[in-house]
C-alpha angles and dihedrals in degrees: 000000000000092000086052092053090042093061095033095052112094121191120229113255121212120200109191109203102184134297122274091192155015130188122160095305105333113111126194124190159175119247151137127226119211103184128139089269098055098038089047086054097044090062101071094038096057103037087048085049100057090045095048086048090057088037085059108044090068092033098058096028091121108048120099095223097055110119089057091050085054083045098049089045086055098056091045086057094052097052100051090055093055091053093050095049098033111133095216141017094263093057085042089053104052084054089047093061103027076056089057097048101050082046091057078051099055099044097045091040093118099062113178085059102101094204083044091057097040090049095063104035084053086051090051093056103046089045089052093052080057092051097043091064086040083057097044078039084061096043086049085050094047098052099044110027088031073215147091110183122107091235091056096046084051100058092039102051111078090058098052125095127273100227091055090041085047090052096052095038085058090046091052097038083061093039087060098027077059093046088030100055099230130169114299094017095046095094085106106054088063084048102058095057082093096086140085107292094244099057072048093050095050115017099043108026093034123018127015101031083054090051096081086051079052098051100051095041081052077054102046095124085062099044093047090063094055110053091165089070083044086059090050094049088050093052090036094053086048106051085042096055095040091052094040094059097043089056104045085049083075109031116104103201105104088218093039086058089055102044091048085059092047082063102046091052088051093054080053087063089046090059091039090061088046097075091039101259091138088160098052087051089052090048100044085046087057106045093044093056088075104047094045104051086046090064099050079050091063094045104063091040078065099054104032081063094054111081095226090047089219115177088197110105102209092064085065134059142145090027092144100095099047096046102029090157088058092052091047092062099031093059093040083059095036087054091036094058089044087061097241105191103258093030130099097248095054089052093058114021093043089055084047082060112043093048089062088059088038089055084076093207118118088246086055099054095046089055097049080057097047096047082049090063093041087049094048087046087052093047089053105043084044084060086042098053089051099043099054098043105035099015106037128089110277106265099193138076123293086245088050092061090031079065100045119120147155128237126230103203099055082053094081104061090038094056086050091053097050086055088060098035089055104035108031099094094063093084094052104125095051096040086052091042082049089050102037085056093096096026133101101255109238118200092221096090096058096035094046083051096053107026108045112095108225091251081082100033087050097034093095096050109055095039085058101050096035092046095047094042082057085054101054089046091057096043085048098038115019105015101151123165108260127185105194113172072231094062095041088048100048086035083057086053084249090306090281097148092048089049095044089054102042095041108032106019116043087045090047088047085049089055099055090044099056083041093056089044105043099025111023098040102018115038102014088043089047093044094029135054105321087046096046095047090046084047092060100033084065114030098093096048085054089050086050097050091052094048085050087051100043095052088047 
């Protein structure tokens, strides 16, 4: 066994490329960090990223502003990579934020679209809301710690204080539930569905929406000190997935499904941190990369082949036998993502699961319930997804199908994506060991393996398959139109946006209004420039009217 560990281990290797600044003894500098963290997450970036790039050149081919879409991908790509291997939280950080504005780009790449444009802008803000408590996280960081690399912030932070450790664990938590799309800053995701699939497929399935996960497991040794923002993140990943897949049971655009799963598996790794499996999160975050990028994939293969390129479900219908390549793919990730046993999704979001229960706290248990519903719900809108595009009866005109294809092109990086997808999971226990290698070891692995009876190993499944089964059975036998106040308030996404824009906008509008009025253009205008020129201008007109006054 020591000799195993001795060949497996890998030492971290730092490669310092300059300071970009000193000051006293604060350093800061540019590196970059290859650990088993970063190189793990690097695989599924890169690889997504390749594909998508592939994916896109055949998607895209006949738009005029093509070469700058490629461009704009690239860069994405760049800097991703710079925020997974950064060193330290300022180079992180500059990943973190040049991420967010070439997303803005891509969202909002077809610009004379108005929803495309608002989208993105909406995107922008809400992200920015995320950056502004990172930033105050790195001032915290600079003043107390007088550093900003992840190997200094280790070794220091088991003798700071709590409540400081407490403060930029909450910093950080909204800084990825921003970039994360959890619940109460998510409005953007749905959103940004607006875009081209592929800006759907990489930025917001694989790569940037995993980037605030990223962020907090980087941060574990901060995180490990404060288990009451452990508790928080727990709470915070189980009302998220639970609300994510209620909604996306009764939305009806085919992305927006998606994207609402990407945020409910998201809020999984969330749980899974909250019980301290970094290593499970980092694992379910790489594998799902695959799958998921490999169903918005199919997706827009989908639509790219319709003539009226429609994300909306019910305008499809019995397309398998005209893209029975599609519907290869798209039911290897749908089955994937149900965690199908033998696929990649079972290896890594089953074990998520069990190790809640196997945490043995009360909070524990109610989340392992939780993440089973949200499992069942996911099993069902995944069937759903399929049966109305590829099983349903064909709901377009006779020209429309007349019209369908496949291409052939977007088939090879899909084909790429099913392997992993399929057969991913299989390398589970040496990616997690790899993984494990710089992270606090948790029991709850090898405990959750040997303890659980199989009720609970075998629960989500068969919810999932019997529930969505049932599903099927009801849209085939006794589909009737309903219109439950239940089904209006989960299809208007629980009426967020409208919330978010009644309660914290327009008064926040009004603010700025009565500050612009009363501050900007009354008091700071009386006492700054405008007063103090008035104030010269007639000052001596005012000296001359006294003296006047004074000889009379």
């Amino acid at each position: 066994m020591f000799n195993y560990l001795y060949f497996m281990y890998e030492e971290a290797t730092l490669i310092n490329l300059g300071t970009w600044l000193t000051m006293g003894n604060l350093d800061m500098k540019y590196g970059l960090l290859l650990d088993s963290l970063s190189l793990s997450v690097m695989v599924p970036v890169g690889m997504v990223t390749l594909c998508v790039l592939f994916y896109a050149m055949e998607y895209m081919a006949h738009d005029p502003n093509r070469n700058r879409f490629y461009m704009m991908l690239s860069v994405f790509a760049m800097f991703m990579t710079m925020l997974v291997v950064s060193e330290n939280y300022l180079m992180m950080f500059m990943g973190w934020e040049f991420v967010g504005v070439v997303s803005y780009l891509l969202m909002s790449f077809w610009n004379t679209r108005v929803t495309a444009m608002k989208s993105a802008l909406s995107a922008m803000l809400l992200n920015r809301m995320g950056d502004t408590f990172f930033v105050m996280c790195l001032g915290t960081l600079m003043m107390n710690f007088n550093a900003l690399d992840f190997e200094t912030m280790e070794l220091m932070a088991p003798h700071m204080n709590t409540n400081l450790l407490n403060f930029m664990a909450v910093m950080l938590l909204v800084a990825a539930t921003a970039k994360s799309a959890q619940l109460g800053l998510h409005a953007w995701l749905l959103s940004a569905m607006e875009g081209p699939t592929p800006v759907s497929s990489l930025l917001h399935a694989a790569t940037m929406v995993c980037s605030g996960v990223f962020v907090l497991v980087r941060s574990w040794y901060m995180l490990e000190y404060t288990p009451s923002m452990l508790m928080v993140m727990l709470w915070l990943g189980g009302l998220t997935t639970m609300v994510s897949g209620l909604m996306a049971v009764v939305t009806n655009d085919m992305k927006r499904v998606m994207a609402l799963s990407t945020m409910s598996q998201l809020s999984m790794m969330m749980l899974a941190m909250g019980v301290s499996s970094y290593e499970l999160a980092m694992y379910h975050l790489y594998c799902h990369a695959f799958f998921k990028a490999l169903l918005f994939m199919s997706a827009g293969s989908m639509m790219h082949s319709v003539m009226s390129e429609t994300q909306d479900m019910r305008k499809y219908g019995g397309l398998m036998d005209y893209l029975p390549y599609s519907y290869t793919t798209m039911l290897m990730a749908s089955l994937s993502l149900m965690a199908m046993p033998g696929l990649t999704g079972y290896y890594s979001k089953d074990m998520m699961m069990e190790s809640l229960y196997g945490s043995y706290t009360m909070t524990g248990y109610m989340m392992y319930y939780m993440a089973t519903t949200s499992a069942t719900l996911t099993a069902m809108y995944s069937l759903r997804v399929m049966y109305l595009t590829f099983y349903n009866n064909p709901n377009n005109n006779k020209y429309t199908y007349g019209l369908v294809h496949e291409n052939v092109n977007m088939a090879m990086p899909m084909f790429m994506l099913t392997m992993y997808s399929m057969f991913m999971g299989y390398a589970r226990d040496n990616v997690t060991f790899h993984m494990a290698m710089g992270m606090p070891y948790t029991n709850s692995l090898m405990e959750t393996e040997y303890t659980l009876t199989s009720l609970y190993k075998l629960l989500p499944l068969m919810l999932g398959l019997s529930l969505s089964m049932l599903l099927v059975y009801m849209y085939e036998y006794t589909y009737k139109m309903m219109k439950s106040p239940m089904y209006n308030y989960l299809n208007q996404r629980m009426y967020f946006d409208q919330l978010l824009n009644n309660l914290v906008m327009r008064p926040t509008l009004v603010l700025g209004g009565y500050l612009n009025h009363y501050v900007d253009n009354g008091l700071l205008k009386v006492l700054g420039s405008t007063g103090m020129y008035k104030l010269l201008n007639y000052m001596p007109v005012l000296l001359m009217f006294n003296l006047m006054m004074m000889f009379m």
